[in-house]
N, C-alpha and C positions, 0 to 999 in steps of 0.2 A: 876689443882691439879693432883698430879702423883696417875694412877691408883693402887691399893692396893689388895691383894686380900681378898677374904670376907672370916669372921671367918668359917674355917671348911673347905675350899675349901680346894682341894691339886691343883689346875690350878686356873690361876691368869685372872685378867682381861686381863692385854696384849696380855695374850696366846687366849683371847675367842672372835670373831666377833658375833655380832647382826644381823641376817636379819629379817625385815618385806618380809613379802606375801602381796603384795598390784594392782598385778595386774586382776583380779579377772572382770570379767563385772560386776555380780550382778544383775543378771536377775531377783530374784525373791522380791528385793528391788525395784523394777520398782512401781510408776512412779520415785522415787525419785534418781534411779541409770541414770535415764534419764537426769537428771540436770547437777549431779554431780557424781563424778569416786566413788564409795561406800567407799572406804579410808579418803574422803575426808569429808566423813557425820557428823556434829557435834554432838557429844555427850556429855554433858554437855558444850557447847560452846567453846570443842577443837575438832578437826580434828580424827576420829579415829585411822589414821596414827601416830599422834602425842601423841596420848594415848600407842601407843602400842612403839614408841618408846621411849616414856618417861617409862618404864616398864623395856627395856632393859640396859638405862643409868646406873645405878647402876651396871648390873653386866659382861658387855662387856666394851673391847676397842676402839670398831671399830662399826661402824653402816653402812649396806646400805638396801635399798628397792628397790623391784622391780616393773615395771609398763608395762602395755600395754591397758588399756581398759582406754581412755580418758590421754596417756599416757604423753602428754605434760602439761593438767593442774596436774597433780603427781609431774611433775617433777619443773614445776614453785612453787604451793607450797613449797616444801623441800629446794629450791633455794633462800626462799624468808624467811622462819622460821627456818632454820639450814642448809644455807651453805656447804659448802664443809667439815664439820663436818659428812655428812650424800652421801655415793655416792649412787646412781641411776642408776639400772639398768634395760634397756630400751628395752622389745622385741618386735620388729614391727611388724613381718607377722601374730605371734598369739602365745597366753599366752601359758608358756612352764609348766601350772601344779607346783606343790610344790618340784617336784623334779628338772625337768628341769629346775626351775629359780634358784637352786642353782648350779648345772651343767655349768648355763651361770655365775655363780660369781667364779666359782674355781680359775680365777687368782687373782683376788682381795683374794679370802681366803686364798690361798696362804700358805699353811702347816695348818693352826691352826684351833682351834675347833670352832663349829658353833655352835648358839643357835636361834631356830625359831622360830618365830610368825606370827600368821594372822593378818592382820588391819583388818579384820571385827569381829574381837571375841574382846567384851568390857570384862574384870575384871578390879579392883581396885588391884590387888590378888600383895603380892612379888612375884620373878622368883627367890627368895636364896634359897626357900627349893630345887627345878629344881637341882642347883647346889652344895648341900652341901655335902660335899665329895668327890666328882662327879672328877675322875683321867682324863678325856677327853677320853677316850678310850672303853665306854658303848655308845650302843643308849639310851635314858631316853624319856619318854615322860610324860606330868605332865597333870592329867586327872582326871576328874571334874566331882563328884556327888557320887564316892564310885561304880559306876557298873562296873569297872573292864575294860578292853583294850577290844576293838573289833573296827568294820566297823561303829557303831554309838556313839562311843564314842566322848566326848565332849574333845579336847585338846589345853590346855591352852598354851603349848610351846612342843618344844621338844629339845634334844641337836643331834648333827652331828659329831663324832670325824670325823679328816682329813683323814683318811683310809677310809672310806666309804661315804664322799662328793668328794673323787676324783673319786670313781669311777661311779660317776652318768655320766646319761646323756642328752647332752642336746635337749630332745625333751618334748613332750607333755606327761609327766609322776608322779605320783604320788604321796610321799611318803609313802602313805599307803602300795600301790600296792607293793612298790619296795627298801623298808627299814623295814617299821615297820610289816607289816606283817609275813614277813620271819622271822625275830628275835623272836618275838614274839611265832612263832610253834619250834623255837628254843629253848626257854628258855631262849634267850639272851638280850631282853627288857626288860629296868628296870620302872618300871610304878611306880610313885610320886604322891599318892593320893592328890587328894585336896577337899575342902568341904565349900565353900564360893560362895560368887557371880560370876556369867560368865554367857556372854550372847553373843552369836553368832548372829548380825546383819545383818540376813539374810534374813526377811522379817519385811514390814513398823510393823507390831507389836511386832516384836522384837526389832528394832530400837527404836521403843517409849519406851517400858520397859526399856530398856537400860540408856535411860533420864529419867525417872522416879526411876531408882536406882540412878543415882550419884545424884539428887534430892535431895534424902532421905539422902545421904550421907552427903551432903552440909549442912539438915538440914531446908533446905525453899528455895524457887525460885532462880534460878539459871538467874540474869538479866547479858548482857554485855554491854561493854562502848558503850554511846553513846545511849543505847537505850530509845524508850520516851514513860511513860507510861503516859496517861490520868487520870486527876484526876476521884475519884471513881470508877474506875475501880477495878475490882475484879484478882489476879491472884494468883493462887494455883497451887502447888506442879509442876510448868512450867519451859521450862527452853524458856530465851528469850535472840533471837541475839543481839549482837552489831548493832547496828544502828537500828533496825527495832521501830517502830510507833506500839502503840497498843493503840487503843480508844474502843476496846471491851473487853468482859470477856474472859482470859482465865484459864482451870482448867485442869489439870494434859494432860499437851498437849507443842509440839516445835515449837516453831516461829523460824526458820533459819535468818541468819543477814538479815537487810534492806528488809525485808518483810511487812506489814502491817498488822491490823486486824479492819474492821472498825468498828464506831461507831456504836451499836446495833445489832454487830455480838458475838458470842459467840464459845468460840471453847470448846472442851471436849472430853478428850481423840484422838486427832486429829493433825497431821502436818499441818503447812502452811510451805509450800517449796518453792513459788514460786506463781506469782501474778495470776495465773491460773488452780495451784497446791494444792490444801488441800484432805491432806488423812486422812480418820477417818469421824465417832467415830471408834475408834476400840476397 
């Protein structure tokens, strides 16, 4: 379908590229950033990478993600569930920050305006309020809870016009530090309140909140193909992988794919990640 632009915009999708932030370690998602690249964490039994880029579909032309922390399982993902539909940008010696990893895409950006996202921040949220109006030529950034912009503010996106992503650079840098800050003691950030759900999956208790909202969402247990539950089993407000075996109770807690719970085990408020791996209760 030929891209359109969305009511109210005065810039189109063609003119707008998507990037996730997905190279990140995730030190404080440990153990579970130990398994798997923190991008790749399922959240209601999608990829957080894939949350965030299913977010920007709508209202860009262009998608890519950046990686370095487990950076060829990133890049096999994206290869394997969006093709060359999604490019990949790879920094080896060490993660360049949110500003630097747009620094390393300026050729791929190539004139046109940017709109950003973390893969570790879950919302369900649209990105059109982000853009409504939106000339390409303001910094904006669309911040979550009504406290206003600062250093702990929660931010669900931001936009980049092409004048101020060319002149990044590409090292270990910010955008706080070296975009929104300075605008901001300028008068020249435009802040897009928002007032819904978002959740920064930043540590294993944020991570499970984050499944226990699209849960709630979904309306009841969140199961995927292939998975086998045992009869009488009990499972609440959970979400359960594709493939995984459950012969015990689980209640408001993530069985990751092809995991297991055995018989007479009970999980509650808890990840099973891995056959060695269970975090919680939390």
């Amino acid at each position: 379908m030929e891209p359109v632009a969305a009511p109210g915009n005065r810039i189109s999708r063609p003119e707008l590229v998507g990037v996730v932030l997905a190279a990140g370690e995730g030190t404080r998602l440990a153990p579970l950033s130990r398994l798997l690249p923190k991008a790749l964490c399922p959240v209601g039994n999608r990829a957080l990478i894939d949350l965030a880029l299913d977010r920007l579909v709508p209202v860009v032309g262009e998608l890519a993600v950046n990686a370095h922390h487990f950076a060829d399982e990133v890049r096999r993902h994206i290869d394997q569930g969006w093709g060359a539909d999604v490019a990949v940008s790879i920094e080896p010696e060490r993660a360049l920050g949110t500003a630097g990893a747009i620094a390393r895409l300026r050729s791929w950006i190539d004139g046109r305006a940017t709109v950003v996202v973390n893969a570790d921040s879950w919302s369900p949220t649209s990105l059109a309020p982000l853009l409504e109006g939106w000339d390409g030529e303001s910094v904006r950034v669309m911040v979550n809870g009504g406290g206003g912009f600062g250093p702990q503010a929660q931010i669900l996106a931001s936009t980049l016009p092409w004048s101020t992503a060319s002149r990044l650079v590409e090292s270990p840098t910010g955008l706080y530090e070296v975009v929104w800050r300075a605008a901001f003691a300028s008068g020249e950030l435009e802040v897009i309140d928002h007032d819904g759900l978002f959740i920064d999956c930043g540590t294993p208790l944020d991570y499970l909140e984050a499944n226990l909202a699209a849960v709630a969402l979904n309306g009841s247990a969140v199961v995927g193909a292939g998975a086998v539950i045992a009869d009488g089993v009990n499972i609440k407000g959970s979400v359960i992988g594709s493939g995984a075996h459950v012969a015990g109770d689980v209640l408001d807690s993530v069985v990751w794919p092809n995991q297991s719970v055995d018989p007479g085990e009970r999980l509650i408020r808890s990840i099973r990640a891995g056959t060695s791996v269970t975090v919680g209760p939390l």
